[in-house]
C-alpha positions in Angstrom: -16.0 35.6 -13.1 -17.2 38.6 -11.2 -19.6 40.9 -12.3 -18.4 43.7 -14.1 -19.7 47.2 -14.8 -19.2 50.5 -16.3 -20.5 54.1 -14.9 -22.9 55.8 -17.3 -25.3 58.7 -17.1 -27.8 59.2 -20.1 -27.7 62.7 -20.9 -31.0 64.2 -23.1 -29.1 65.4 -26.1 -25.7 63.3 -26.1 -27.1 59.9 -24.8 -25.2 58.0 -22.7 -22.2 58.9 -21.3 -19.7 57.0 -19.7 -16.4 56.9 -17.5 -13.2 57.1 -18.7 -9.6 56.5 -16.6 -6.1 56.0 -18.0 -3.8 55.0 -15.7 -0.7 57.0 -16.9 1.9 56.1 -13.3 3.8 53.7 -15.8 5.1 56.4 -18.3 5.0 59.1 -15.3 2.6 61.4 -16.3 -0.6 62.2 -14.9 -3.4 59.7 -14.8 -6.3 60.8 -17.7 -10.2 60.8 -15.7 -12.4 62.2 -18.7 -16.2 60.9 -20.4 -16.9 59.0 -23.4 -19.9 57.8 -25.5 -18.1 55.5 -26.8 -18.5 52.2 -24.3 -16.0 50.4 -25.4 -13.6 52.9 -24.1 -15.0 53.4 -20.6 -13.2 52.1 -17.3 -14.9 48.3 -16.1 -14.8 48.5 -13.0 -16.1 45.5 -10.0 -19.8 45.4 -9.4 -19.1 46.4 -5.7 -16.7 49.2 -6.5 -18.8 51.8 -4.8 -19.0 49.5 -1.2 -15.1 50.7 -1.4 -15.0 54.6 -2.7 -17.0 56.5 -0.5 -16.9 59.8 -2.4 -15.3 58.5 -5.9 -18.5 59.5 -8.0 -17.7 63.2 -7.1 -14.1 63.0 -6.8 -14.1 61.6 -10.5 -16.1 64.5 -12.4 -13.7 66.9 -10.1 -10.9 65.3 -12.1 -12.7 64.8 -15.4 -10.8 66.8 -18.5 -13.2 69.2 -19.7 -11.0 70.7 -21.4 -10.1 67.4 -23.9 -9.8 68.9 -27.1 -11.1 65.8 -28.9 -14.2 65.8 -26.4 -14.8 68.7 -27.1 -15.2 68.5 -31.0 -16.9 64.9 -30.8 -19.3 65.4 -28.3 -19.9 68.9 -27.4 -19.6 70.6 -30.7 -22.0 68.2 -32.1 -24.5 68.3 -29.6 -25.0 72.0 -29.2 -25.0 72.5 -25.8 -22.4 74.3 -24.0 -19.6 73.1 -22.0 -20.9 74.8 -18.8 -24.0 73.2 -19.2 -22.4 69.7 -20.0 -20.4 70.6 -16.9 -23.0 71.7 -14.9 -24.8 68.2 -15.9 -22.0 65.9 -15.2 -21.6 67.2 -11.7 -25.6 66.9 -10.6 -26.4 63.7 -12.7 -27.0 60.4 -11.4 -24.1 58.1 -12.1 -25.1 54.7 -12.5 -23.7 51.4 -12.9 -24.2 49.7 -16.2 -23.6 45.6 -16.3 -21.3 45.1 -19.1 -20.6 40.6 -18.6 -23.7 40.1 -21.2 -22.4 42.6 -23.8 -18.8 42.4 -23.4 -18.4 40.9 -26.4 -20.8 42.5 -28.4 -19.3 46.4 -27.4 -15.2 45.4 -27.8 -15.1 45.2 -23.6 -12.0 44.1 -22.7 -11.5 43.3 -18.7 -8.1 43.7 -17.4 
C-alpha cells in the first residue's frame, strides 16, 4: 500500500484544519473544495501528490467555499474570529501534509 496523506494547517484558535473535495462530475454539479476539522472527512490524497500539482495548494483555497453555511456555524461562529481573517489565514498558511496509514483506522479514514 502506498502512503497516504491528508493536507492540514493548524490554525491558533480552531486547531487543525484540513482539506476537503467532493467530486460532484457524476450527478453534474459542481465539484465541492471547502475545510474541515473534522479528519475523517478530509480528501487522502498520494504522499507524492504535490511532485504532480504544481500550483494546487493555491488553486485549492481559490476554490474553497467560504461561504458554506454549515462552516460557517461550526467553525467560524465558534471560534470568534472573522471570516476575513480565517480567509486571510487560509490563503498565507503553510499547507502541510499529514500521514494518515498509522491512524486510518483510529480517525474513520477510508481510502478510495
Amino acid at each position: 500500500m502506498s502512503k497516504k496523506v491528508v493536507v492540514c494547517a493548524a490554525h491558533s484558535v480552531i486547531g487543525r484544519v484540513y482539506w476537503k473535495y467532493t467530486y460532484e462530475g457524476d450527478v453534474n454539479m459542481p465539484d465541492y473544495f471547502g475545510l474541515t476539522t473534522d479528519i475523517s472527512s478530509a480528501v487522502v490524497l498520494d504522499a507524492d501528490w504535490r511532485k504532480y500539482q504544481v500550483r494546487i495548494t493555491e488553486d485549492f483555497i481559490y476554490n474553497v467555499d467560504f461561504d458554506n453555511d454549515s462552516f460557517k456555524v461550526n467553525i467560524m461562529g465558534s471560534s470568534g474570529i472573522s471570516a476575513e481573517e480565517f480567509i486571510s489565514w487560509a490563503y498565507r498558511t503553510t499547507w502541510e501534509n499529514l500521514c494518515v496509514d498509522a491512524i486510518a483506522g483510529d480517525a474513520r479514514i477510508v481510502y478510495d
